[in-house]
C-alpha positions, 0 to 999 in steps of 0.5 A: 451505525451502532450495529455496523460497530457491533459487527466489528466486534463480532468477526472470527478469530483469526481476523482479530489476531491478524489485525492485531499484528498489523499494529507492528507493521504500521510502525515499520512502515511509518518508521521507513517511509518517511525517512528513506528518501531524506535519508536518500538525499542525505548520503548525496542522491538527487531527486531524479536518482531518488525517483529512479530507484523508486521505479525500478523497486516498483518494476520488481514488484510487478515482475515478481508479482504473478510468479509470487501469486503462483508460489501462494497454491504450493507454498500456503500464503501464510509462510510468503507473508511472513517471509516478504516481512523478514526481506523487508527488514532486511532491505532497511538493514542494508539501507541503513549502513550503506552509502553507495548507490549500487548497494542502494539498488541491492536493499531496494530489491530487498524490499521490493521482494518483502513488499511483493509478497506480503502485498499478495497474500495479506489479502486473500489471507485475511479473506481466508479467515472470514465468514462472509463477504460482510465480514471480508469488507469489514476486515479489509477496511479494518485493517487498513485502519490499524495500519495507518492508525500506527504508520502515523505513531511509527512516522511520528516516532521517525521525525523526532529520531534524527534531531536526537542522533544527528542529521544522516546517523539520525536516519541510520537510526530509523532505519535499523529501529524498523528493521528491528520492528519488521522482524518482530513482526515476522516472528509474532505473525508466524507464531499466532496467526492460525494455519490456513487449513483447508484454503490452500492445496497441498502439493500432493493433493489428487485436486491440486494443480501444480505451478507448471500446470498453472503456467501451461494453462495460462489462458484458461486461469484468465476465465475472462477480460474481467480481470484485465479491466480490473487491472488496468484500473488499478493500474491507473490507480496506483499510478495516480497515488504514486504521484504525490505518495512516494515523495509527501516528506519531501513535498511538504519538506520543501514546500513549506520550508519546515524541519524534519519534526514538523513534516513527521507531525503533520503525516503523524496527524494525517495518519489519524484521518487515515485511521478514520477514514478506513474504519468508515469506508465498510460503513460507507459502502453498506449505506449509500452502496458501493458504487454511488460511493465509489463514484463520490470519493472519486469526484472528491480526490479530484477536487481536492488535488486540483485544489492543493495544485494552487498557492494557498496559505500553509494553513489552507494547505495542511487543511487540505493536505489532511483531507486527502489522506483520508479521501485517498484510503478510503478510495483506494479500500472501496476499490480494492475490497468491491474487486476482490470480494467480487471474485471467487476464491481460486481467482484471487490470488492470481488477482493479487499477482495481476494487480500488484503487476499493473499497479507497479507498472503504474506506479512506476511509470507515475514515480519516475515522472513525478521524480523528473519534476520535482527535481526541478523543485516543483512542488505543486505539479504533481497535484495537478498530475495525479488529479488528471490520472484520477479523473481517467480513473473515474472514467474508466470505472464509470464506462467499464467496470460498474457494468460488469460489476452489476 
C-alpha cells in the first residue's frame, strides 16, 4: 500500500496539473447536478417531461459522440475539452433565467454538446500525459476521485444556496454560480495544461489522416468486434447507472420526505465514499487483479441495490444509500480504465466516441423508463430495475469480455 501511495506521487507533470484542474470541475457539477431537475420541478415541469428532457440531451450526446471522437485527430483533444467545459457553462446560464420548456431543450443541447466533448477527450488526454499503463490506471482513478471529493463540496454548497435565496431564485442562484465555475475552469485548463506534442496529427502532416478519409474507411478503423463488445457493455452499464443516478435529489427528496439541505448533505457525504472508493480502485485492480475485481464489485452492486428496493428504516437506507456510491465509482473506474488501457493509442479515440454513443443510447433508454416510474411516485422501483440491468451486465462481461481480454 505504502508503495502504491508513492507512485501517486510520483506520476508526470502533466497528470498532476490535470487532476488539479478537475477540483473546479467537480464543484460545477456538484453545483448543477443537484439542482437542475428541482430546479425543473420548480418552474412547473413534471417527472415525466423532466425524464424526457434528460433522454433527449443523452441522445445528442450519443449522436454527436463519434463525429466529436473524429474532430479530436484534426483539432487536438485539448482545444475540444476546453471548449465542451464553455458550452456547459453556457447550457446552466441559459437554465437559469429561463422558464420555458422550449428554451429548456436549447440549454439541455448546450450541455449536452459541452458533456460530449469533454467526456471524449479528458480520457485519452489524461492517458496522453502518461508514461506507462500502471500510470494510466492510476491517473484515471485519481481523477475520478478528485472529482467526486469536490462534486460533494459543490453539492454541499448547492443545498444551502436555495434556503439563503429563496426557493426557485435559490436554484437560479446555483445555476449561474456553476456557470461562473465552468468558465473558470475553461480558462485555467487552456492556460496550464501542457500541448499535446507529438500525440495528435497535424492537418498537414504526410502521416495524417483527414476525417473524410476516416469516414470512407469506416470499417476498417473498426479493426474488430472487439470494440463493439466493449460498447455494448457499457451500454448496459451506463444504462443501469442512469436508472437511479439522473434522479438521487428527487429519490431521496421524496422518499425520505426531507428538505433540500438535508438531501445536499447526505450526497455531500456520499461524495466522500466516492473520493475513496476511486482513490482505492488502482490499488484494488493491482492487488487481487483486474478481473476477480471486476466480477466482485459487480455481485456487490447487485446486492446492494436489490437491497435498497425494500422499505427499510432511514438509517439502514443512507447506510446503504452511501455504500453504493462508492461501489458504484469503483465499478464503473475498473471497467472504463481495463477497456481503454487494453487498446492502443490510434483506437481510443474512436473508442471514446463508441462509448460515449452506446452509453447514451443506454442511459437514455434507462432515464426515460426510470422517469415514467417515478412519476407515479415510486421511489423503490428503480433499484430494483438497475440491480436487473447490472446482473445482464455482469453476464455479459463474464461470456464475452474477460475472454477477449485475456
Amino acid at each position: 500500500m505504502s508503495d502504491y501511495l508513492r507512485g501517486l506521487l510520483r506520476l508526470p507533470g502533466g497528470v498532476r496539473r490535470f487532476l488539479m484542474t478537475e477540483a473546479l470541475y467537480g464543484i460545477g457539477i456538484g453545483l448543477y447536478s443537484l439542482v437542475l431537475n428541482l430546479h425543473l420541478l420548480a418552474k412547473g415541469l413534471k417527472e415525466d417531461q423532466v425524464g424526457a428532457l434528460v433522454s433527449v440531451g443523452i441522445l445528442i450526446m450519443g449522436v454527436l459522440a463519434i463525429p466529436v471522437s473524429l474532430l479530436a485527430n484534426r483539432f487536438g483533444r485539448k482545444k475540444l475539452l476546453v471548449l465542451g467545459i464553455l458550452f456547459i457553462a453556457a447550457g446552466n446560464i441559459v437554465y437559469a433565467f429561463t422558464g420555458d420548456i422550449a428554451y429548456f431543450y436549447v440549454a439541455q443541447m448546450l450541455v449536452s454538446i459541452g458533456l460530449t466533448l469533454v467526456e471524449t477527450t479528458e480520457v485519452q488526454l489524461l492517458f496522453h500525459y502518461c508514461a506507462s499503463r500502471r500510470d494510466e490506471v492510476r491517473a484515471f482513478s485519481l481523477m475520478f476521485a478528485v472529482f467526486t471529493a469536490f462534486t460533494g463540496a459543490g453539492t454541499l454548497l448547492a443545498g444551502y444556496l436555495p434556503s439563503g435565496g429563496g426557493g426557485e431564485e435559490g436554484y437560479r442562484t446555483a445555476l449561474l454560480l456553476a456557470g461562473f465555475v465552468f468558465v473558470l475552469h475553461g480558462v485555467i485548463r487552456g492556460l496550464i495544461l501542457p500541448a499535446e506534442g507529438g500525440g495528435t496529427l497535424k492537418a498537414d502532416s504526410p502521416h495524417a489522416i483527414s476525417t473524410r478519409e476516416l469516414l470512407a474507411n469506416w470499417k476498417q478503423k473498426l479493426p474488430s468486434a472487439k470494440m463493439w463488445l466493449f460498447a455494448l457493455l457499457l451500454a448496459l452499464l451506463g444504462g443501469a447507472l442512469a436508472i437511479t443516478g439522473s434522479y438521487l435529489n428527487v429519490i431521496v427528496k421524496y422518499r425520505l420526505d426531507w428538505l433540500d439541505d438535508r438531501v445536499s448533505l447526505l450526497l455531500a457525504v456520499a461524495g466522500i465514499f466516492l473520493f475513496i472508493s476511486s482513490l482505492l480502485t488502482p490499488y484494488i485492480m493491482e492487488r487481487f487483479g483486474p478481473h476477480r475485481a471486476i466480477i466482485s464489485v459487480f455481485i456487490i452492486n447487485i446486492a446492494l441495490f436489490a437491497a435498497l428496493f425494500s422499505l427499510m428504516p432511514v438509517w439502514l437506507f443512507t447506510m446503504l444509500f452511501l455504500i453504493r456510491g462508492g461501489a458504484v465509482t469503483m465499478l464503473s473506474n475498473l471497467v472504463d480504465s481495463q477497456l481503454m488501457s487494453s487498446l492502443q493509442e490510434k483506437e481510443r479515440n474512436l473508442f471514446a466516441g463508441m462509448r460515449s454513443v452506446f452509453r447514451s443510447v443506454g442511459s437514455s433508454i434507462t432515464a426515460y423508463m426510470a422517469g415514467w416510474i417515478l412519476a407515479g411516485a415510486d421511489y423503490q422501483m428503480p433499484f430494483l430495475f438497475t440491480a436487473v440491468v447490472l446482473g445482464m451486465g455482469l453476464i455479459w462481461y463474464v461470456k464475452w469480455i474477460r475472454p477477449i481480454v485475456d
